[in-house]
C-alpha positions as CSV (number, residue, x, y, z in Angstrom):
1,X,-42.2,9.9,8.4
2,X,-39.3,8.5,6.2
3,X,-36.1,7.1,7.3
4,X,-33.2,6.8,5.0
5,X,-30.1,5.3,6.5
6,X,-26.8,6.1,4.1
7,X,-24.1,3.9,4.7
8,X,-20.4,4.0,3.0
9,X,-17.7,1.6,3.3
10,X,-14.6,-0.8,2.8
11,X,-13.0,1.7,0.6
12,X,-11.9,4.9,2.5
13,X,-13.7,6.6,5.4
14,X,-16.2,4.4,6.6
15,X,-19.4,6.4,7.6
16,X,-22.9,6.5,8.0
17,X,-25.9,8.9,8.4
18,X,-29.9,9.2,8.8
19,X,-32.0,11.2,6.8
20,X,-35.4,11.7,8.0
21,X,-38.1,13.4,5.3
22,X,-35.2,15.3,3.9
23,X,-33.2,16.3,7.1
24,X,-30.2,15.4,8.7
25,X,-30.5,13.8,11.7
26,X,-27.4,12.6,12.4
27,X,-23.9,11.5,10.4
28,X,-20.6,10.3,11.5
29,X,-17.3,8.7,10.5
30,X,-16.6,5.4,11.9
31,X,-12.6,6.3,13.0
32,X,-14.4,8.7,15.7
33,X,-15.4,5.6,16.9
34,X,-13.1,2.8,16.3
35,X,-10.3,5.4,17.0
36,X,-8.6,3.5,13.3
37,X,-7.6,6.6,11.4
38,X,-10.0,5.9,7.8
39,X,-11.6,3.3,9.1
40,X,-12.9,1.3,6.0
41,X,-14.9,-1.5,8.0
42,X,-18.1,-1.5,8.2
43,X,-19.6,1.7,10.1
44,X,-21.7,-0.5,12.9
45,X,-20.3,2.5,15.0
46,X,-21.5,4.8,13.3
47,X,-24.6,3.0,12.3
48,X,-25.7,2.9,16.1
49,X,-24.8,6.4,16.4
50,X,-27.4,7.4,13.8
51,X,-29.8,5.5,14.7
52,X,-29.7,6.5,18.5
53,X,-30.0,9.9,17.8
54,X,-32.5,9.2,15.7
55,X,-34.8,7.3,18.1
56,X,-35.2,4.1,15.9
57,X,-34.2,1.1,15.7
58,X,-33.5,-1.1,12.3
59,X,-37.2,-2.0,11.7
60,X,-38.3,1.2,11.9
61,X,-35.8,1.9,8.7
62,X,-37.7,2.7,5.3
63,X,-34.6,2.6,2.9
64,X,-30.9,1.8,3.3
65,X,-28.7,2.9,0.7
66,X,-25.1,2.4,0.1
67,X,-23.2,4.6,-1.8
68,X,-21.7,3.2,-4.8
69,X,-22.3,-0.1,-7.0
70,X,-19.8,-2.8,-6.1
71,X,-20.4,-5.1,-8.5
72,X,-19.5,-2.6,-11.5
73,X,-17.0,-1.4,-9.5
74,X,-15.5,-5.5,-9.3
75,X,-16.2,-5.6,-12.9
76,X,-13.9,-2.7,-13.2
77,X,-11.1,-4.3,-11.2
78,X,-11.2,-7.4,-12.9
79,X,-10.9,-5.5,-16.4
80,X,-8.2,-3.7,-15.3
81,X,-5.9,-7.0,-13.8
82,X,-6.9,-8.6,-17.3
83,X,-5.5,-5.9,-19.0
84,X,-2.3,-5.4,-17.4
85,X,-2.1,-9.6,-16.8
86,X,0.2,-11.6,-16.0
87,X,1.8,-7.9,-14.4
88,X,-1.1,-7.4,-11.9
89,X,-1.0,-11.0,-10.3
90,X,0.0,-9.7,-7.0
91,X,-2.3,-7.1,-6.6
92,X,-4.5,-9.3,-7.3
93,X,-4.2,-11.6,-4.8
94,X,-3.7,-8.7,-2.0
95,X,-7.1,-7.5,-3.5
96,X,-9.1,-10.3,-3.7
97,X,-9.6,-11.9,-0.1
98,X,-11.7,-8.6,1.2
99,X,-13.9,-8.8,-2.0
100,X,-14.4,-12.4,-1.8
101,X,-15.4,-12.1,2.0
102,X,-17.5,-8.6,2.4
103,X,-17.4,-6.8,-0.4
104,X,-19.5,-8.5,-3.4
105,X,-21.7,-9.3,-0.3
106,X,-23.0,-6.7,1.0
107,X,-26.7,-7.5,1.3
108,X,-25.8,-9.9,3.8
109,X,-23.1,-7.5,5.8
110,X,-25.9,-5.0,6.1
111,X,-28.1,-7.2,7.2
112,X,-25.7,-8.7,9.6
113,X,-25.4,-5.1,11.1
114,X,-28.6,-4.4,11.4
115,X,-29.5,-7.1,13.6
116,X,-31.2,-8.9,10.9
117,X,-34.2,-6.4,11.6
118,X,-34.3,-4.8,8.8
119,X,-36.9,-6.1,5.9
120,X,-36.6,-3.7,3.2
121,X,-34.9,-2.8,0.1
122,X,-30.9,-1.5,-0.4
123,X,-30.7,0.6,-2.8
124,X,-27.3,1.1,-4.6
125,X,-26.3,4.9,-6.0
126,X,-23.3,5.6,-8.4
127,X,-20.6,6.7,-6.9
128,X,-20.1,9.6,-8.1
129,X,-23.8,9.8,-8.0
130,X,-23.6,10.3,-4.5
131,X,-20.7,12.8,-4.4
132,X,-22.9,14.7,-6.7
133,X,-26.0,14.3,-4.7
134,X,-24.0,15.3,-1.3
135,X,-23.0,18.8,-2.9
136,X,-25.8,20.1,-4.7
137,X,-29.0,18.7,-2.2
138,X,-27.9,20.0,1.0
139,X,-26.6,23.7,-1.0
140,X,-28.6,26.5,-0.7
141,X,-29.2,26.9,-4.6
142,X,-32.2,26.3,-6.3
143,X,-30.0,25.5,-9.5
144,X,-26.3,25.1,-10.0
145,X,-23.8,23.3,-12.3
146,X,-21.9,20.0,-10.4
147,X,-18.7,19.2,-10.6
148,X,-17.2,16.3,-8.9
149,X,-13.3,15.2,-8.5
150,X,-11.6,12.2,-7.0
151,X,-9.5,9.0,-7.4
152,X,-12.1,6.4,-8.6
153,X,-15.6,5.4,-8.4
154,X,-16.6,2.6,-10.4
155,X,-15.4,4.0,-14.0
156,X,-15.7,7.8,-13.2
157,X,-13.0,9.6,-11.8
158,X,-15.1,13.0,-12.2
159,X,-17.9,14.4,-13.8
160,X,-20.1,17.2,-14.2
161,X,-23.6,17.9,-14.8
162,X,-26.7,19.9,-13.4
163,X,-28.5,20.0,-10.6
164,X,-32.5,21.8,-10.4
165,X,-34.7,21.6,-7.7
166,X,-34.8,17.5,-6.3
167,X,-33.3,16.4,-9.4
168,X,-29.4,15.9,-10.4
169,X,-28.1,14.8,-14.0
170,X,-24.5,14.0,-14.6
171,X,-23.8,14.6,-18.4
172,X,-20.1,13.7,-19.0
173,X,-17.4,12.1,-17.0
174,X,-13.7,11.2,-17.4
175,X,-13.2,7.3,-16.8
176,X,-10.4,5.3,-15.0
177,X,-7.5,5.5,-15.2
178,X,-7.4,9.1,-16.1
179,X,-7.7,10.5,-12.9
180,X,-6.8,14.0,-11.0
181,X,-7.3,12.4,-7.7
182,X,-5.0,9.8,-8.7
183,X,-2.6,11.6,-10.3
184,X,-2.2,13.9,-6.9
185,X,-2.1,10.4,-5.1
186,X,0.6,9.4,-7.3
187,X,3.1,12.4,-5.9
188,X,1.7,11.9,-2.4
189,X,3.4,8.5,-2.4
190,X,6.4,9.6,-4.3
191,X,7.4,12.4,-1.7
192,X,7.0,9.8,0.5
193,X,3.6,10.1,2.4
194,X,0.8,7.7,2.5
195,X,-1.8,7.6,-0.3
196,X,-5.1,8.5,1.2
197,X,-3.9,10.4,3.7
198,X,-0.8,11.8,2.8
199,X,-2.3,14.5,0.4
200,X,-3.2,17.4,2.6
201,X,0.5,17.5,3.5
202,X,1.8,17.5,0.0
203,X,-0.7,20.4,-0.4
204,X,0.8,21.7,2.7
205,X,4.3,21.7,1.0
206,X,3.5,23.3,-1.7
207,X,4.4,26.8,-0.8
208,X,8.2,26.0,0.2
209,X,8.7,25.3,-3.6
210,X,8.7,26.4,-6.6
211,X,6.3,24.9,-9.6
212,X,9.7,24.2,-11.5
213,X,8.5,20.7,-13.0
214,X,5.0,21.7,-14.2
215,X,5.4,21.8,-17.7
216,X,7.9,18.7,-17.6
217,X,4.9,16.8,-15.6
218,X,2.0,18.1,-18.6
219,X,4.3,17.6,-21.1
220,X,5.2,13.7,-20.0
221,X,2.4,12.7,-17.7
222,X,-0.6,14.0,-19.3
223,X,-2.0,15.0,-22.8
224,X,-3.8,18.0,-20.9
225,X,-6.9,19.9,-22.8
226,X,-8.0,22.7,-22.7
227,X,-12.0,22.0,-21.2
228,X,-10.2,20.2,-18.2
229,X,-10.0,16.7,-19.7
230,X,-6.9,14.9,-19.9
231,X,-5.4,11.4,-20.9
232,X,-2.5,10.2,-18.7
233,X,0.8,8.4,-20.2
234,X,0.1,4.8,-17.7
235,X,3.6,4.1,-18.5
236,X,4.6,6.2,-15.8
237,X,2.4,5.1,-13.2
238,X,1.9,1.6,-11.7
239,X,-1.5,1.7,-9.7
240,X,-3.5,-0.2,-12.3
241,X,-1.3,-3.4,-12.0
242,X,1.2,-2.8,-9.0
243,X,1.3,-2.4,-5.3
244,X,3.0,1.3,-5.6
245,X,1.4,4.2,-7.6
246,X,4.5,5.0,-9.9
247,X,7.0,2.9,-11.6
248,X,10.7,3.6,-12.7
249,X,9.9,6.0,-15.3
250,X,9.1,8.1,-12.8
251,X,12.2,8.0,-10.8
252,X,14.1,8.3,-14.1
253,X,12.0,11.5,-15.3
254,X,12.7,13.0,-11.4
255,X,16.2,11.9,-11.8
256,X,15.8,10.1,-8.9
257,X,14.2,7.9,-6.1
258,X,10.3,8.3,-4.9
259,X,11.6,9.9,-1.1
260,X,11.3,7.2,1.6
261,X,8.9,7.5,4.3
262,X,9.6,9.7,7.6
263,X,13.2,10.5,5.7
264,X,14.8,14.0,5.6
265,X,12.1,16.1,3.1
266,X,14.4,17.7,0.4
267,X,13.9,20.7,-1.8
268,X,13.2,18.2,-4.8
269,X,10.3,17.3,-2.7
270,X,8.9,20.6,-2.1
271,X,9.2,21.6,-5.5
272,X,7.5,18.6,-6.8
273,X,4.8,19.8,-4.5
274,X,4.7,23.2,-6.1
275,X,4.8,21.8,-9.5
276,X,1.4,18.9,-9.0
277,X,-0.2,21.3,-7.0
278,X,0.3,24.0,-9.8
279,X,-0.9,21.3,-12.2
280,X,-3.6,20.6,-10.3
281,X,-5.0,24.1,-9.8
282,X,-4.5,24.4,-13.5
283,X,-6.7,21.7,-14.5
284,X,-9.6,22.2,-11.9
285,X,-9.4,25.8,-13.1
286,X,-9.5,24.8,-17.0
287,X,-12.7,22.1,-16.2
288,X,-14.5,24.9,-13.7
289,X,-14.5,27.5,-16.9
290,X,-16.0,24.7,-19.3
291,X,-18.4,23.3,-17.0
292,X,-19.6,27.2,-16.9
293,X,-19.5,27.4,-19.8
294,X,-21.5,24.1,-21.1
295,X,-24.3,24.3,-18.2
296,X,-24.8,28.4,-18.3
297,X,-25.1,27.8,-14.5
298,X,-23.9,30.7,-12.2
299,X,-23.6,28.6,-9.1
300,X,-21.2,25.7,-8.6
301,X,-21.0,23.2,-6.2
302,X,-18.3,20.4,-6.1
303,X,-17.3,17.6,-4.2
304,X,-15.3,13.9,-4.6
305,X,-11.8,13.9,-2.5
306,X,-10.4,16.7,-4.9
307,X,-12.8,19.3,-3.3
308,X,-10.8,19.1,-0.6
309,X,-7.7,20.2,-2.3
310,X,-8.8,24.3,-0.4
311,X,-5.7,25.9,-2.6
312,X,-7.9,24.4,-5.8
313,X,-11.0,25.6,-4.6
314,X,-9.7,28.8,-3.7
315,X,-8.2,29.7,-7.0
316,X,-11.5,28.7,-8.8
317,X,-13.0,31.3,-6.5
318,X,-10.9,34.0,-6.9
319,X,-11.1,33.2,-10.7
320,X,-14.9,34.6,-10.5
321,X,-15.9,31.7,-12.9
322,X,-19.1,31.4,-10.9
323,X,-21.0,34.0,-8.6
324,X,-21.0,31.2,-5.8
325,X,-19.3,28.4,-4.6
326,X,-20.5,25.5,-2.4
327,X,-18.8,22.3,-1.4
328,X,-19.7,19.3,0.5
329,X,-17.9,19.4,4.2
330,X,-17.6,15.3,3.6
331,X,-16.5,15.7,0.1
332,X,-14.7,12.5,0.3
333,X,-16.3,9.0,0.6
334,X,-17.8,9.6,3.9
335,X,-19.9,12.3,1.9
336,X,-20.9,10.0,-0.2
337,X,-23.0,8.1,3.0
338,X,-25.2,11.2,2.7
339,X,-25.2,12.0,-1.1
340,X,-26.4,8.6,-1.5
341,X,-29.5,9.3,1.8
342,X,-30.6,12.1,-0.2
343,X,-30.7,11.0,-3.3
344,X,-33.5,8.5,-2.2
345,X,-35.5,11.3,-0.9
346,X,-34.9,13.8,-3.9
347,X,-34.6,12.1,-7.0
348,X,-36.3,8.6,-6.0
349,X,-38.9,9.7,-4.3
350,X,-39.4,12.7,-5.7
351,X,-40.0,14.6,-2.9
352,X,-40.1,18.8,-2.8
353,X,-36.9,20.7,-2.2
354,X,-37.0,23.9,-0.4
355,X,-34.2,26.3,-0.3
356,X,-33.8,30.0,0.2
357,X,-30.2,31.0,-1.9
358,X,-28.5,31.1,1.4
359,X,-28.2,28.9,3.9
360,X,-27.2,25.6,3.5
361,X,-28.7,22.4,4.7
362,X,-25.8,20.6,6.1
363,X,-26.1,22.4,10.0
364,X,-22.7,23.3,10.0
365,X,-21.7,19.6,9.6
366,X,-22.0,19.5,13.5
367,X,-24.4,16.1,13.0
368,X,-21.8,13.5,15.3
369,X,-22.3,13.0,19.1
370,X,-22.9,15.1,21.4
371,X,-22.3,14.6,25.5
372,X,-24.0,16.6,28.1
373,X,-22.7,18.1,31.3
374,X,-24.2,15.5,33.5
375,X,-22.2,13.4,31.0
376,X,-19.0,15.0,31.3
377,X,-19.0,15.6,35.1
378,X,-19.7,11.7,35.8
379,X,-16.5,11.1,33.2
380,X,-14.5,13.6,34.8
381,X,-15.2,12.4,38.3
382,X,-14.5,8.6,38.0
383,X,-11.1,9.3,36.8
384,X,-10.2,12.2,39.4
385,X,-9.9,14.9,37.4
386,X,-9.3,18.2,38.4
387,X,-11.8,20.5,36.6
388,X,-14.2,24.4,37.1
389,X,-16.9,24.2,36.5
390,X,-19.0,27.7,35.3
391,X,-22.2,27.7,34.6
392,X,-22.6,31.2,33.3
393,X,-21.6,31.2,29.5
394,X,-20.0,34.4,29.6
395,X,-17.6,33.8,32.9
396,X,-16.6,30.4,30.7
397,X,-15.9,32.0,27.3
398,X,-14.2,34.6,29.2
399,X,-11.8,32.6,30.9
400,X,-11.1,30.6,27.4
401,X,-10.5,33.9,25.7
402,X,-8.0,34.9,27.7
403,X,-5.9,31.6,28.3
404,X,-5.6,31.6,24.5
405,X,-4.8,35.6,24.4
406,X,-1.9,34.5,27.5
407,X,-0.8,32.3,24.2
408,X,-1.9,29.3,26.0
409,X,-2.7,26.4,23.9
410,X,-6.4,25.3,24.5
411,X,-8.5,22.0,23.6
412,X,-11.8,22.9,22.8
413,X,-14.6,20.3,22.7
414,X,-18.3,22.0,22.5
415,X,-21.5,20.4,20.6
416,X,-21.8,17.7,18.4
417,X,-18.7,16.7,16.7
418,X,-18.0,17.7,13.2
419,X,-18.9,15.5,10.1
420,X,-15.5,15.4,7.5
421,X,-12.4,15.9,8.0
422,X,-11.9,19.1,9.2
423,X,-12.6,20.3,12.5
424,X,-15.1,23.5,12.8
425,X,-14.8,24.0,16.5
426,X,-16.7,21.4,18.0
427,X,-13.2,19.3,18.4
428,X,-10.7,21.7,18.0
429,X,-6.9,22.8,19.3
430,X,-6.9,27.0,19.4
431,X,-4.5,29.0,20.0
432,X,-3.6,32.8,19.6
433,X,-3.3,33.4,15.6
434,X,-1.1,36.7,16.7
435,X,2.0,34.6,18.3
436,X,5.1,34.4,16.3
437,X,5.9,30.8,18.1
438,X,2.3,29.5,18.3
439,X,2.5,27.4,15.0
440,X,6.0,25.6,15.8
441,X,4.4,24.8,19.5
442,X,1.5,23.2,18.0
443,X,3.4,21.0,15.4
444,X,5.8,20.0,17.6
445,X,4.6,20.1,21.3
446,X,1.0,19.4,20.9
447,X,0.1,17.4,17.7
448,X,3.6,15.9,17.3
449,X,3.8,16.6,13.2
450,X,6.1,17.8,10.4
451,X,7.3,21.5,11.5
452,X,6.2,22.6,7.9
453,X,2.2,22.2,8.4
454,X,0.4,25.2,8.2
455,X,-2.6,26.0,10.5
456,X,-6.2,27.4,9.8
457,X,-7.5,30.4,10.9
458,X,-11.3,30.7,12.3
459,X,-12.4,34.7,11.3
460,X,-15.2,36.5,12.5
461,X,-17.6,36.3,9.1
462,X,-18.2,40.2,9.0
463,X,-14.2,40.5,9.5
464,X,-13.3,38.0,6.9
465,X,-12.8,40.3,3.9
466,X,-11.0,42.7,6.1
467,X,-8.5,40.3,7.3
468,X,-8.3,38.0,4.1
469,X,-8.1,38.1,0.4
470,X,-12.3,37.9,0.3
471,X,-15.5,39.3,-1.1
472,X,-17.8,40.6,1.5
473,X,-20.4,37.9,0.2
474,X,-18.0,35.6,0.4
475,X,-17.4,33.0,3.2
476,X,-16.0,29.6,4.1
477,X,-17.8,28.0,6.6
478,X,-16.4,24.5,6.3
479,X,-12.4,25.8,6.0
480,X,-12.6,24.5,2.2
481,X,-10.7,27.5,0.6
482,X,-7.8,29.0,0.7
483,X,-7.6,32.8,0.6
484,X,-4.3,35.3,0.7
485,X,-4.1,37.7,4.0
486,X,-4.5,40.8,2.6
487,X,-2.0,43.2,2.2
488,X,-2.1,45.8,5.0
489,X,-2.3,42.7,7.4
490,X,1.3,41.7,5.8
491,X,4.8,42.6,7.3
492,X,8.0,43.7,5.6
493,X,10.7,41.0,5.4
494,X,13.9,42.3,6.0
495,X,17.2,41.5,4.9
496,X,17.4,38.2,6.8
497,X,15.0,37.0,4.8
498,X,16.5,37.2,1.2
499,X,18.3,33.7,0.1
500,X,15.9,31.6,2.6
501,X,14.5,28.6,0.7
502,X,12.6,25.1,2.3
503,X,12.0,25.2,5.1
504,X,14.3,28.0,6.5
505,X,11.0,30.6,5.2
506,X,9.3,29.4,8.6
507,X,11.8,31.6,10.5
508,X,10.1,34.4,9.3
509,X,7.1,36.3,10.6
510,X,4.8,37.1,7.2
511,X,1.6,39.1,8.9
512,X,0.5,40.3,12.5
513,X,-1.4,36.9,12.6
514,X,1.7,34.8,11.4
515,X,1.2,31.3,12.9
516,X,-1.7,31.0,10.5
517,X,-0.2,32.4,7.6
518,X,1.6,30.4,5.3
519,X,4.8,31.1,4.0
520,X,3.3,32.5,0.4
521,X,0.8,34.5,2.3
522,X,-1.9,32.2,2.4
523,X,-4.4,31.2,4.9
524,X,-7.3,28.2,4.8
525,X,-10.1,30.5,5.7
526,X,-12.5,29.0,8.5
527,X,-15.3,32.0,8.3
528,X,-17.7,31.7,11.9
529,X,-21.1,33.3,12.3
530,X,-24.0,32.5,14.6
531,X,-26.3,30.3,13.3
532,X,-23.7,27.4,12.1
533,X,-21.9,27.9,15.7
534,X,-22.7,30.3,17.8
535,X,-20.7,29.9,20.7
536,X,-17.8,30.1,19.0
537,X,-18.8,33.0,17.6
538,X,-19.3,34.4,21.0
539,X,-15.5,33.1,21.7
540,X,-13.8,34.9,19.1
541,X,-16.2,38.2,19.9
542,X,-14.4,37.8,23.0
543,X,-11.3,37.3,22.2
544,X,-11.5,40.5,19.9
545,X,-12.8,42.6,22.5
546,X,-9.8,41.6,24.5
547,X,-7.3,41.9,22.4
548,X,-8.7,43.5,19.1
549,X,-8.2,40.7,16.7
550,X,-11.2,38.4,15.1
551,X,-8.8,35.5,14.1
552,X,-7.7,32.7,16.1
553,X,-5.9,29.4,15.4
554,X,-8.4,26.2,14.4
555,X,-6.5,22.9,14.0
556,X,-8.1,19.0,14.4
557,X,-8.4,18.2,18.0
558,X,-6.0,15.2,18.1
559,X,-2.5,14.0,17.8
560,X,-0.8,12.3,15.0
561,X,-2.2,9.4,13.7
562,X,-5.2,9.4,15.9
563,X,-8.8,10.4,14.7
564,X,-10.1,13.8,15.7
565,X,-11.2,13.0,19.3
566,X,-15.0,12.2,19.9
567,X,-15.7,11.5,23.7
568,X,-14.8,13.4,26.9
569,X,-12.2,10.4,27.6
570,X,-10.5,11.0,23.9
571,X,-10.2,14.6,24.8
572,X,-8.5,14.3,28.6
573,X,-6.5,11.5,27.7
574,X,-5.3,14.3,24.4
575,X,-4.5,16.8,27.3
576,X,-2.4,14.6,29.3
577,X,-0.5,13.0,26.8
578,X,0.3,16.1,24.8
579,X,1.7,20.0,25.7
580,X,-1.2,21.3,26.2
581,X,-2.6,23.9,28.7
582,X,-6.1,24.5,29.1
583,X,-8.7,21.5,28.2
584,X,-12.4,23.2,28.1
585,X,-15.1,20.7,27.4
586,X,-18.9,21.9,27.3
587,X,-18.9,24.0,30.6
588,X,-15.6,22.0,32.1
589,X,-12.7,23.8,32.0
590,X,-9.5,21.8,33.1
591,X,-5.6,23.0,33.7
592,X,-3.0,20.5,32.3
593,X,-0.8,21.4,35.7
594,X,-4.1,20.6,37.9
595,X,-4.8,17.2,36.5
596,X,-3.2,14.0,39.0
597,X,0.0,13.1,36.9
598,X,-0.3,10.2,34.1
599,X,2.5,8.0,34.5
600,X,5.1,8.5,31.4
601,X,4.3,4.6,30.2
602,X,0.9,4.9,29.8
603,X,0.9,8.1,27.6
604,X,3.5,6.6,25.7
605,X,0.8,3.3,25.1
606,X,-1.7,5.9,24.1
607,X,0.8,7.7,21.8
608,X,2.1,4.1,20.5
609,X,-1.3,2.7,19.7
610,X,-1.9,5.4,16.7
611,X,0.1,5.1,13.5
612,X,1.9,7.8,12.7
613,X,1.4,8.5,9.2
């Protein structure tokens, strides 16, 4: 028995995970823990997460790998300030004190969290070695071409390659500072959100504009080719030397300011999201058809921070450049924790790889913490909660179904948590997908958030193609593509509609599921079946059979700023310090109007404590 402990940190998304002789035993972000949105200290969280559900303790450890190489990645940094010198000086000095500290030491921090138990080797992976790894080893293919996307590794900012049987090989990369992920990062802080975690809402923007400043941004920004690659004019851009990602040129080719945080969101904005999100879609869709085209491979998989751009994904999809898609659930640098776990086992070790063409190895990223009833009951009780408890499955899923058909909003915490950003169902807010006002609610009521962010709808699988813009093979189980509602599901916009711009196209209902469908028609696609998560499954059967629709509402279970809840005690303290209903946790169902009153003060602490970002 082999135990392979993947670790990332002090970048972005802390996280760790155990791999034991090739399976996943357990993974987990260290903000479910910490309750630090991107957490990017060390995962000792996490670690003792994985390692409890694994049984072990640190001695009992064969390997522990991290997931990137931090001198080369130092060596890069100092390169760069040389380059750009005397200009970079105070990004240098911001930089410096956390390398100097942790992060050119990281024997010694790992052995520090380990107890000092552990007596065997760390093994280092490439970074986008481990991005690589994460998407091809836990796929279902035997073979497939790999493609990976992000801001920076050490050099790499993406790469492609092969994967075949326990072996990977990268061939060709693009290097720093040519970067997609930090091109997108660029706009994410110049429409005024916050790099690293801003992106998914320029994405989300996207549709209330119109791609009017593509061609300006590939005609100044970037000497774009047509296999994907690209060299970006640095004049424009101040992330190699500065402590912002763009510089004046920018403002003068924009005719205008980057937008200040939290400030009133213009149509400039939301059409420079149309036009980068265009861009971007145009070059993942350019490098997808080369890297076809170079490896001969019909199946793809992808990962790095880009894969999580869904609209991206989505288009490369409904391109048909490759029979099948896969993509890493943690495709940002939490993935890499695991990417980096089994790529010991595979390509190290050499050990077989068995896979059947379909199902994947990742367990329906459910890998975090899990609590049982006894669990939940003893919470529930020491804080005087007023809960039902059923324990017939049916009675429970039942009563769930129809709170959310009554268009009552409903936190839903079943199973071990999810592993990535998104939330699958195990830590999830849902809602009716059929109610006009359901999307406005959530935003504003529940996870206090811009009014413009779109939510996610979970689909029966064998419904999927019938309600979305999808091949019956097709299916998203990790809500990593985007997908059009189809056209018979649409509505006729009438009159009122013609003139609206921004976001005035809210006010108008788009399909008979309209609080998950965007206002260009599109919809990230959550498909469900019952092996990743089968009691959601039996949830949405339900909720079909009363009310003959397979789609519901799937959004993170938290508020803004805060991590997707992990514990019983996240999840009640959620319910009373939010508009929600209905709080139904493992076999506990709970009724906001029941629960003994929070005083005002201390929801407000638990609201103040997260930043709003």
């Amino acid at each position: 028995m082999v135990n392979i402990l993947g670790i990332s940190a002090f970048y972005h998304d802390s996280a760790a995970c155990l791999v034991r002789d090739g399976e996943i035993i357990a993974a987990a972000q260290e903000e479910r823990f910490s309750r630090k949105k991107h957490d990017y200290r060390f995962p000792q969280n996490a670690i003792d997460f994985c390692l409890g559900q694994g049984g072990i303790g640190p001695q009992q450890i064969d390997y522990v790998t991290f997931y990137d190489k931090p001198l080369v990645k130092f060596e890069r940094l100092l390169e760069t300030y040389l380059a750009y010198a005397p200009e970079g000086f105070k990004s240098f000095v911001a930089g410096m004190p956390l390398w100097l500290r942790q992060k050119l030491y990281l024997p010694r921090e790992m052995d520090r969290g380990l107890g000092y138990r552990y007596k065997g080797r760390y093994v280092f992976t490439d970074h986008h070695e481990s991005h690589a790894a994460s998407a091809f080893f836990p796929s279902p293919f035997n073979e497939a071409a790999i493609l990976t996307l992000d801001g920076v590794g050490e050099w790499s900012t993406a790469t492609y390659g092969t994967g075949r049987g326990n072996k990977i090989e990268l061939t060709h990369e693009l290097r720093f500072p040519h970067s997609l992920g930090l091109l997108y990062s660029a706009f994410t802080y110049f429409t005024g959100f916050k790099v690293n975690s801003g992106e998914y809402k320029l994405m989300g923007l996207a549709p209330y504009g119109k791609p009017k400043y593509k061609d300006l941004i590939i005609d100044n920004l970037m000497d774009l080719k047509q296999d994907g690659s690209f060299r970006m004019d640095m004049s424009y851009f101040n992330y190699c030397q500065g402590l912002t990602m763009t510089g004046p040129k920018m403002e003068q080719l924009f005719a205008g300011p980057a937008r200040r945080a939290e400030s009133r969101i213009t149509q400039r904005e939301m059409d420079i999201a149309a036009s980068i999100q265009a861009v971007t879609e145009e070059v993942m869709i350019r490098t997808a058809r080369h890297v076809r085209q170079e490896t001969g491979m019909k199946n793809l998989v992808l990962a790095g921070g880009v894969a999580l751009n869904c609209v991206g994904n989505g288009k490369i999809m409904s391109e048909g450049i490759f029979d099948n898609i896969w993509i890493q659930p943690a495709a940002g640098d939490a993935g890499g924790a695991l990417g980096a776990a089994l790529f010991v086992w595979y390509q190290l070790l050499e050990n077989a790889r068995v896979v059947d063409g379909v199902h994947d190895l990742q367990k329906g990223s459910l890998l975090g913490p899990h609590f049982s009833n006894d669990q939940v009951k003893e919470y529930l009780d020491s804080i005087g909660a007023k809960y039902h408890h059923y324990a017939n499955e049916d009675e429970l899923l039942d009563v769930v179904a129809q709170q959310m058909a009554s268009e009552r909003v409903v936190g839903y915490m079943q199973g071990p948590m999810e592993f990535g950003p998104r939330a699958l169902g195990a830590r999830s807010i849902i809602g009716d997908a059929r109610s006009s006002k359901m999307q406005s609610v959530m935003n504003l009521k529940i996870k206090f958030r811009e009014s413009f962010r779109p939510f996610a709808p979970c689909v029966l699988r064998e419904d999927a193609s019938e309600w979305f813009e999808l091949r019956d093979k097709d299916e998203s189980p990790y809500m990593l593509l985007v997908a059009p509602v189809q056209q018979e599901k649409r509505l006729p916009t009438d009159s009122a509609a013609n003139g609206l711009e921004g976001i005035e196209l809210l006010k108008v209902s788009r399909s008979t599921v309209p609080a998950v469908t965007h206002v260009d028609y599109s919809a990230r696609v959550q498909t469900v079946d019952t092996e990743r998560n089968p009691r959601l499954y039996k949830l949405i059967k339900r909720f079909k059979d009363k009310t003959g629709c397979p789609v519901i509402i799937n959004t993170s279970f938290n508020i803004r700023g805060e991590p997707i809840v992990c514990s019983p005690e996240h999840a009640y303290r959620c319910l009373m310090a939010t508009n929600m209903d209905v709080l139904a946790i493992e076999d506990f169902i709970l009724y906001k109007h029941e629960q003994p009153q929070a005083k005002q003060h201390e929801i407000d602490d638990y609201i103040a404590q997260f930043e709003l970002d």
